[in-house]
C-alpha positions in Angstrom: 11.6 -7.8 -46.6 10.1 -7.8 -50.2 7.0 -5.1 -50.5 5.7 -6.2 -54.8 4.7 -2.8 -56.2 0.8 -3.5 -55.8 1.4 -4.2 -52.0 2.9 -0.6 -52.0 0.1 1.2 -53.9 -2.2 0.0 -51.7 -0.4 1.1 -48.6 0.1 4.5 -50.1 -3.6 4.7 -51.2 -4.3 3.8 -47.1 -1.9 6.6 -45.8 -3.0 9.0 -48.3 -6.4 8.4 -47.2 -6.1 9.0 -43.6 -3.6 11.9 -43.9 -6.4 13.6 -45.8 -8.6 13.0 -42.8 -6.4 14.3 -40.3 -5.9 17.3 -42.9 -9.8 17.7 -43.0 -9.7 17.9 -39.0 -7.0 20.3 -38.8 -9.0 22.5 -40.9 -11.9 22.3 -39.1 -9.5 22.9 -35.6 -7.9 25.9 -37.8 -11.5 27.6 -38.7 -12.7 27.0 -35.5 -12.7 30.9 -34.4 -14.7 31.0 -37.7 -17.3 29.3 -36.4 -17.7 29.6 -32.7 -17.7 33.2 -31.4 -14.7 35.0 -29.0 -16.4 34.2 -26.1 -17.7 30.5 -27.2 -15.6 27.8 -25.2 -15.4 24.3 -25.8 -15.6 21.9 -22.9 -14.7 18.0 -23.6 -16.1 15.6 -21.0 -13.8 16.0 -18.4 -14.5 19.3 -18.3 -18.1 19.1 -18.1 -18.6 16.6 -15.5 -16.5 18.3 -13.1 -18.3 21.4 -13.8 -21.4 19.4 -13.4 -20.6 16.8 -11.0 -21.9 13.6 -13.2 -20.6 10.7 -14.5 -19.1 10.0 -17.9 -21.8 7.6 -18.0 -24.8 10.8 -17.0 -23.9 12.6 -20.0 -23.4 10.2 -22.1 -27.2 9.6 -21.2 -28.2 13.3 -21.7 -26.4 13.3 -25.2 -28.5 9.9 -26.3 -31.9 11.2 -24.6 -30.8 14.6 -27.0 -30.7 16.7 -24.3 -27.8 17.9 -24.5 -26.2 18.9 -28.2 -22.4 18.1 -28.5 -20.0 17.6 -31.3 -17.1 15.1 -32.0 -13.7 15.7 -33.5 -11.0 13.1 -33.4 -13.6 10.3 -31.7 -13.2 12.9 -29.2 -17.2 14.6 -27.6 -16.8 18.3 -27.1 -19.9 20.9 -25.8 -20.5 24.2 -26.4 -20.6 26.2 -23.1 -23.8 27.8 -24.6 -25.6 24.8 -25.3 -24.3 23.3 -21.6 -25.7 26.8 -20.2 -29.2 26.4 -21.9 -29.3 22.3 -21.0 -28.5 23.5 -17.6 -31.0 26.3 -17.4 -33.7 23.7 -18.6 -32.7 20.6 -17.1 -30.9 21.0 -14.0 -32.0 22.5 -10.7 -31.3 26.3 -9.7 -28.3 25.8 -7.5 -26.5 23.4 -10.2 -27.0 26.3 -12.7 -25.8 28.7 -10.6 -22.8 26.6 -9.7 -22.3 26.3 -13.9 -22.8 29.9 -14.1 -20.0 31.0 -11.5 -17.6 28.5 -12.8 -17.7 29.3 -16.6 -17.6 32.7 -15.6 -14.8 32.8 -13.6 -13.0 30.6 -16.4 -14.3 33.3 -19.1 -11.6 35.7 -16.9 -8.9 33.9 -16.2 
């Protein structure tokens, strides 16, 4: 197979292009104890249906309503635990936010 020096460039340009994304992603992986504090935890969806016992489909609600803040790295939703604590606090009943509160503190020791 025959690859004409303007096919390569192109494919180069491509590759070069999304190996500087991945690079900018790493980074922002890398600086993440920068940003967040010791005790901050990131929970992706999985985590934070289980903790709240929702669908995939409830919070993707709550994050298009705005209720509840979230980020994305990688096409991939994460949540910080104090933003879940404080949607929780407002949002939820007593019981589901003590429930939250027992399981993200028994995760903060183990």
């Amino acid at each position: 197979m025959y690859i004409n020096n303007e096919d390569f460039e192109k494919w180069m340009q491509k590759l070069s292009k999304k190996l500087n994304e991945i690079g900018q992603g790493l980074k922002s992986l890398i600086n993440t104890s920068e940003v967040f504090s010791e005790e901050e935890k990131l929970l992706d969806n999985q985590d934070l249906a289980f903790l709240l016992k929702v669908s995939y489909r409830t919070l993707q609600r709550y994050r298009t309503s705005k209720k509840l803040p979230y980020f994305m790295i990688a096409h991939k939703t994460y949540y910080r635990t104090s933003d879940v604590r404080e949607f929780v606090r407002s949002h939820m009943d007593f019981h589901t936010w003590q429930e939250f509160e027992k399981q993200t503190d028994s995760s903060k020791s183990t």
